[in-house]
N, C-alpha and C positions, 0 to 999 in steps of 0.2 A: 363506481367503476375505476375513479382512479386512486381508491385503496386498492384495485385488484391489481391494477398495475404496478404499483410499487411494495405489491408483501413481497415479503422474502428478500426484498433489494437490500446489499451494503453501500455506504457511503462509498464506498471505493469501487461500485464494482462501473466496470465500464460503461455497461447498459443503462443503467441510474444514471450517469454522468452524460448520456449521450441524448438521454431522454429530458435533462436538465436544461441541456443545451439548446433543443429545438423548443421546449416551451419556454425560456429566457428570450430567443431570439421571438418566435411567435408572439409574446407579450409583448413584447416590445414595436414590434411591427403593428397589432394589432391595438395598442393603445394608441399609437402615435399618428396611428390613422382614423382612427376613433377620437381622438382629439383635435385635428385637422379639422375633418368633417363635421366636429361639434360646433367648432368654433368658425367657421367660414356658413354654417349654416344660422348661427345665431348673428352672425353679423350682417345677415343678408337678409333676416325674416325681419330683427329690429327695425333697420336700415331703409326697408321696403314699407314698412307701417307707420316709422316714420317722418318717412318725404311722404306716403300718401296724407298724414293728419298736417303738417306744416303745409303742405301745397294748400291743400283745402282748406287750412285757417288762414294763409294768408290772401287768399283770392275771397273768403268769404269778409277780412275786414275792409278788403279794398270796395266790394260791392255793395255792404251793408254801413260797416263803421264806418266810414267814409262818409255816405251820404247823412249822416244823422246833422243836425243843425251844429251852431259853435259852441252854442251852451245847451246841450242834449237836457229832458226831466229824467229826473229818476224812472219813468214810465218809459220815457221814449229807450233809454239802456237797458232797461227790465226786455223790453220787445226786442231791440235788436238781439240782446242773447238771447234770448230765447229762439230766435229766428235762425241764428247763428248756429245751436249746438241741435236746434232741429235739421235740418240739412249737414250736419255735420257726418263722419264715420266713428261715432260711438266716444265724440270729447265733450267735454263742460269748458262753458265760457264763461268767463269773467272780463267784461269791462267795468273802466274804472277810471272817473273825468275828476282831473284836479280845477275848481272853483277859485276865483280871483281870492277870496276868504280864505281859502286855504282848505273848504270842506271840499271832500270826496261824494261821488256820487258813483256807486255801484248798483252796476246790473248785473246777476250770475244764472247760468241754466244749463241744464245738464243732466247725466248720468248721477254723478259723484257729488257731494259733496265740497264747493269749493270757495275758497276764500284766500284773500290776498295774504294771510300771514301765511298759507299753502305753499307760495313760491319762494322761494330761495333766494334772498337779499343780494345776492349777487347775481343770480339772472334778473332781477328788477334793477339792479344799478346796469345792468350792460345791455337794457331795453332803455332806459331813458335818456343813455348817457347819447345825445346828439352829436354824429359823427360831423368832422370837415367835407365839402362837397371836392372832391376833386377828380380829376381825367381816371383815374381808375376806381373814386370814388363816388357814384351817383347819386346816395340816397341820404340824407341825414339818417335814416334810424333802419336797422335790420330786423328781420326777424332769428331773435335766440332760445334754444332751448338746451335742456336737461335732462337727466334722468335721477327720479329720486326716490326713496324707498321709506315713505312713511308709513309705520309702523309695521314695515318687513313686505309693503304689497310694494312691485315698481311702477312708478308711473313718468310717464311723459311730459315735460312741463317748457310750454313755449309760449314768447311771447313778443311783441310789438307794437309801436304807436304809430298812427298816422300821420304822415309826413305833411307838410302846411296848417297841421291844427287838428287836434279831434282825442278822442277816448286811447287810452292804451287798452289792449286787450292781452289777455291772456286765455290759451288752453292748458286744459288736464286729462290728458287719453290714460288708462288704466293699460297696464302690460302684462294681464294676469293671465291673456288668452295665450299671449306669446310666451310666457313663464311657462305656463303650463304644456305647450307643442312643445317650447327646449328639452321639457324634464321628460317627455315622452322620448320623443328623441335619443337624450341620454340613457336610457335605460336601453332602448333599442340597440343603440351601440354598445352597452355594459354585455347584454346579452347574447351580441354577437362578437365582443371580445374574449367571456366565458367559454362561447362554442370554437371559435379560433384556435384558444388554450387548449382544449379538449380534443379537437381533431390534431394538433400538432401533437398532443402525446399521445394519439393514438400512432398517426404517423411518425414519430421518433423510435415506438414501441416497431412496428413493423419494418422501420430502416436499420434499426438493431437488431434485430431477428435474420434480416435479410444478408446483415453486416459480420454478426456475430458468430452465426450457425458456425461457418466456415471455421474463425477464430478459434471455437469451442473445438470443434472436431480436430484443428491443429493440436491444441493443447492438449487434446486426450490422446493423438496418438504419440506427442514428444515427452507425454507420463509412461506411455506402455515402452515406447524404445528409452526410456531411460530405467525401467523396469528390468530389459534383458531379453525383449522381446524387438529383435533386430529385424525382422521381416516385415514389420509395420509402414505400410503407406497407405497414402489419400488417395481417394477417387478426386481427377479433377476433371472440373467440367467450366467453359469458360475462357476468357483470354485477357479477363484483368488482372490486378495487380495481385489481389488474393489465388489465385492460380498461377500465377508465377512465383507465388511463397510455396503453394504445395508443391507444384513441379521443383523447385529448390530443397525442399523438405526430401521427397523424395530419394533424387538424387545424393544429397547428403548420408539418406538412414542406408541406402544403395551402398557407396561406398565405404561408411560405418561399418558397416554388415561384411564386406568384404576385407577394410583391414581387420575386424577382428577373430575372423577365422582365418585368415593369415597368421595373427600372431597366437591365435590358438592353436595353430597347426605348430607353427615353430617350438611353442612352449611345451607341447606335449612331444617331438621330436626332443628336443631338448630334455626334456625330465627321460625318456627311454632311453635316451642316449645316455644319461647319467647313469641309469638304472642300471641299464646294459656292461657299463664298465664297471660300475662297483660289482656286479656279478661276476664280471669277469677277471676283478683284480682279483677278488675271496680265494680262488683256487690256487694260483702263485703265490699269495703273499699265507695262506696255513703253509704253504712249503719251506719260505721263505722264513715265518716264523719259526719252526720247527726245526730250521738251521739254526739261526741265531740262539735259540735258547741251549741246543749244545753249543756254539760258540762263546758263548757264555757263560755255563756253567767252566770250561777250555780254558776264560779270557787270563788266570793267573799265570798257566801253562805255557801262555804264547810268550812268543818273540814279542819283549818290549818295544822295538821298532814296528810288530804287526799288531800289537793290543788295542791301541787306540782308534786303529781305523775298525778294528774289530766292534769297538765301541760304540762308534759312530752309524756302525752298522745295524745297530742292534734298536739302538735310540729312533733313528730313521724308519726304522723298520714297526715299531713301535706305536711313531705318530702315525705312519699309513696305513695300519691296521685302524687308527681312531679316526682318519682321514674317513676312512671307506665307510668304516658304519657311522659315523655323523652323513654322510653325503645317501646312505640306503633308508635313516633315519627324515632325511628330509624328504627324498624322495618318496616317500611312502605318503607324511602329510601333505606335497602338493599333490600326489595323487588323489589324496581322500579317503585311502585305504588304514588309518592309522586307527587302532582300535583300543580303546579303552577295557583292561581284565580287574574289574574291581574287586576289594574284599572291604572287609572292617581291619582296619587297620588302626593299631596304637601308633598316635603319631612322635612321642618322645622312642618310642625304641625304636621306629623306623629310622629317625634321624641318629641315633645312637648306634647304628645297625650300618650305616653309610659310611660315618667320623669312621668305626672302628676298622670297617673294609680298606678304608685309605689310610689307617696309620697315623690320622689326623686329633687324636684324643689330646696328646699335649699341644697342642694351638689352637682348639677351640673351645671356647668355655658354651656348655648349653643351660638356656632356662624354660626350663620345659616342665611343668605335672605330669608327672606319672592319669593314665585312665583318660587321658583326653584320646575317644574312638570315633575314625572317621572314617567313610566308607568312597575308596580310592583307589585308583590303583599304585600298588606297592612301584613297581619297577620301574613307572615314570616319576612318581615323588623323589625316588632314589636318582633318577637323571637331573630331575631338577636340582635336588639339593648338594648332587656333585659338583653341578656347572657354578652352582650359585661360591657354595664355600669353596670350589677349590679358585675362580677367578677372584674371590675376596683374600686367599691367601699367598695367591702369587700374585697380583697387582697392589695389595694394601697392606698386609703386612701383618702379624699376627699380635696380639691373640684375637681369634674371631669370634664373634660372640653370634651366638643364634638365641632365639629367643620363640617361643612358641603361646600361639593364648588365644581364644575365641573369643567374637565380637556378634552379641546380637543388633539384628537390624531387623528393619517394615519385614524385608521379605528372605527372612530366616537367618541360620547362624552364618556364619562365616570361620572358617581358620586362616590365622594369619599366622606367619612364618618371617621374622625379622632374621635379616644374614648382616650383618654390621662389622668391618673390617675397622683398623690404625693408621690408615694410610694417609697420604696428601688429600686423599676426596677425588670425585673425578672433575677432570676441567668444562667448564661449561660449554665448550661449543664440540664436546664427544658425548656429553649427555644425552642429548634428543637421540643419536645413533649406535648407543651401546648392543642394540638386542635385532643390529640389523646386521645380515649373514656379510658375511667374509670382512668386515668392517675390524679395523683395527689400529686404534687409538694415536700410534706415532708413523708416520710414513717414513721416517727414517727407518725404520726396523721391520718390512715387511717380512723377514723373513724371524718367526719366533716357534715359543713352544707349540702355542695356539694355533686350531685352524681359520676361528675366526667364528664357528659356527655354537659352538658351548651355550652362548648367552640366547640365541636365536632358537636352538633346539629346545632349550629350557621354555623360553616364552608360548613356543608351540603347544608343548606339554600342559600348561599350565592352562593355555587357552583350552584345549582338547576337554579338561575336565572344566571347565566353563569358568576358569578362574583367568588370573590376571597377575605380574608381575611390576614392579615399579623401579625406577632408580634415582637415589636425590642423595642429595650432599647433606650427611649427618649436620644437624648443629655445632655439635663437639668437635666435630671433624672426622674422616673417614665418609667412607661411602657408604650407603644403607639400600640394601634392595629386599624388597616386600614384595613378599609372597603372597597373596589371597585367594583359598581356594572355596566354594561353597559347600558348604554341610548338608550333603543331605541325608534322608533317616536310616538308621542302622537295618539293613537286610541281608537275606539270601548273596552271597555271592553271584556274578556274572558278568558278561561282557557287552562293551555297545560301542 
């Protein structure tokens, strides 16, 4: 039963540790009254058997030893013990008269076995040693005993001489009866210390159930609202302290639940709102471009004094066009609507295909194989790998080195795509935030080429095809950002 109780328990888990605690305290409780009991019963069963054998030895020397003459026969001490341990409660006697010659004359009868080398040299010196008579002392000689344990049995051993003259006697009572009632005893308590044990863990088991339920039911519903399942509450029933955690739980997942469709509400206000105006710049600003480009092609024509604002026109006009689709580009991935159009794609001529659109061939060296086929989409590789080499060529410095090469792993290939600039490197405390939107490196110069969103758009992209971006400070120096995207197997073209 109490394997059943403890399968499946961790050391750590609460219910084991609570269960621990009430049979620790239980054991405790129940030995130490179990020990009590033991010991207050055995000093009382001794205790009582023997003042009854002392009473009765020393009343039977005063009525028998007593009377024997001054120089007792051997006959006459042979009878009196025998007289003595007849009328006794289950002891042997032994007297035993010292002779002016110096001989002994013993008499013994009894149960047991008994003889003068039986008693303890030191209960025989402190039977004979004849005490001073004084106001609180009455008697020359007392009666003393012992208890002693020849060859593992215990016995009783008392003794005394008669005061004016006469035989010392000794008894010897056997304590085998009361040995044997102790060990009964003891066991009696061993086995209601066992059942102590047992009913406390059965009771520890049912305070932890009763304790726990509650606990567990907490804990599974602060897994499910931590899950995204915000409408999660407890049934409470109750007015203790675990029902003031649910009623608090509640109220908690309650108002959880409420800011986060607050700020869900905002966020999706928010992203429409963005949407909404990058929609609405599109139509002005193809107008707007559409000027510019003949003011442009115009700009040798103009008035020197109007060329350059003509310029600035143009330049402005330029970044807000890449303002608006970076800002329709993001709004589309917080929407969720951003969709991957794959093919098999050569990835050295995709990346050669990029350099060449930007004019970028003499600044960037590539190391790339020809035949390396991945299957991706073209038009976001082409983002990423805009964002990547044009931010490594206007912040680091050229020549920029790309480098291209697959890495097998457990769970399949990989492409990796190294973009590695000349520059200072980036400084560590803009590290951790390079790929975070509008974030931009020096606050002295908020206002640059950059919208801020380049390095953020890239990491979207990368993630979208279930890859990943990094940024660390070359060894050699310069900045190094790694591209890794996953290989998977060459197919059909499609979209997801």
């Amino acid at each position: 039963m109490i394997r059943a109780l403890f399968a499946g328990r961790r050391w750590t888990s609460l219910r084991l540790r609570l269960m621990v605690v009430f049979g620790l305290v239980a054991l405790t409780a129940a030995v130490s009254a179990s020990g009590i009991a033991y010991w207050l019963n055995r000093e009382a069963v001794l205790t009582r058997t023997q003042d009854a054998a002392l009473g009765d030895f020393r009343q039977e020397m005063q009525n028998r030893a007593a009377a024997l003459p001054g120089d007792p026969t051997p006959e006459e001490l042979q009878r009196t013990a025998e007289l003595m341990a007849g009328s006794s409660p289950g002891y042997s006697v032994l007297l035993v008269d010292e002779k002016p010659d110096g001989r002994r004359v013993v008499g013994s009868a009894g149960p047991d076995a008994f003889e003068l080398s039986d008693v303890p040299s030191s209960l025989q010196q402190a039977v004979n040693d004849r005490q001073k008579v004084t106001a609180a002392n009455d008697a020359q000689y007392h009666v003393y005993w012992q208890r002693t344990k020849p060859g593992g049995n215990p016995y009783l051993v008392g003794g005394t001489r008669i005061v004016g003259g006469g035989p010392t006697g000794y008894m010897y009572k056997s304590l085998a009866q009361e040995r044997d009632d102790l060990n009964s005893l003891a066991w009696s308590l061993g086995i209601a210390t066992a059942l102590a044990l047992l009913g406390s863990a059965l009771l520890a088991q049912a305070a932890a159930t009763t304790v726990l339920r509650p606990v567990q039911r907490l804990g599974e519903a602060a897994r499910r609202l931590g899950e995204g399942e915000l409408d999660t509450r407890l049934d409470v029933s109750g007015t203790d302290e675990l029902a003031d955690l649910s009623h608090t739980f509640n109220k908690t997942a309650e108002a959880l639940e409420k800011k986060v469709a607050d700020m869900s509400a905002r966020e999706e206000s928010s992203r429409r709102f963005v949407a909404d105006m990058s929609h609405e710049l599109r139509t002005p600003l193809t107008a707007l471009t559409a000027v510019t480009e003949v003011l442009e092609e115009e700009i040798e024509d103009l008035d020197p004094m109007i060329a350059p604002a003509v310029a600035l026109v143009v330049s402005e006009t330029r970044r807000l066009n890449v303002l608006v689709e970076n800002l329709m580009e993001v709004t589309r991935f917080d929407a969720g609507t951003a969709r991957l159009v794959v093919d098999d794609v050569d990835v050295a001529d995709q990346v050669t295909a990029c350099i060449d659109a930007r004019a970028w061939l003499d600044a960037v060296e590539l190391d790339a194989a020809r035949g390396i086929m991945v299957r991706l989409d073209p038009r976001r590789l082409d983002v990423i790998l805009a964002n990547l080499i044009g931010n490594a060529l206007k912040h680091g410095g050229s020549p920029v080195r790309v480098s291209i090469r697959t890495e097998a792993g457990a769970e399949g290939d990989t492409l990796v795509i190294a973009v590695k600039d000349n520059g200072p490197g980036i400084p560590a405390e803009v590290l951790p935030h390079v790929f975070d939107r509008f974030y931009k490196a020096s606050a002295s110069r908020p206002k640059s080429d950059g919208s801020g969103l380049g390095l953020s758009i890239a990491m979207e992209n990368a993630h979208i095809h279930g890859g990943d971006i990094t940024a660390e400070n070359a060894p050699g120096g310069g900045a190094l950002f790694t591209l890794r995207l996953p290989v998977p197997p060459l197919g059909e073209a499609g979209a997801r």
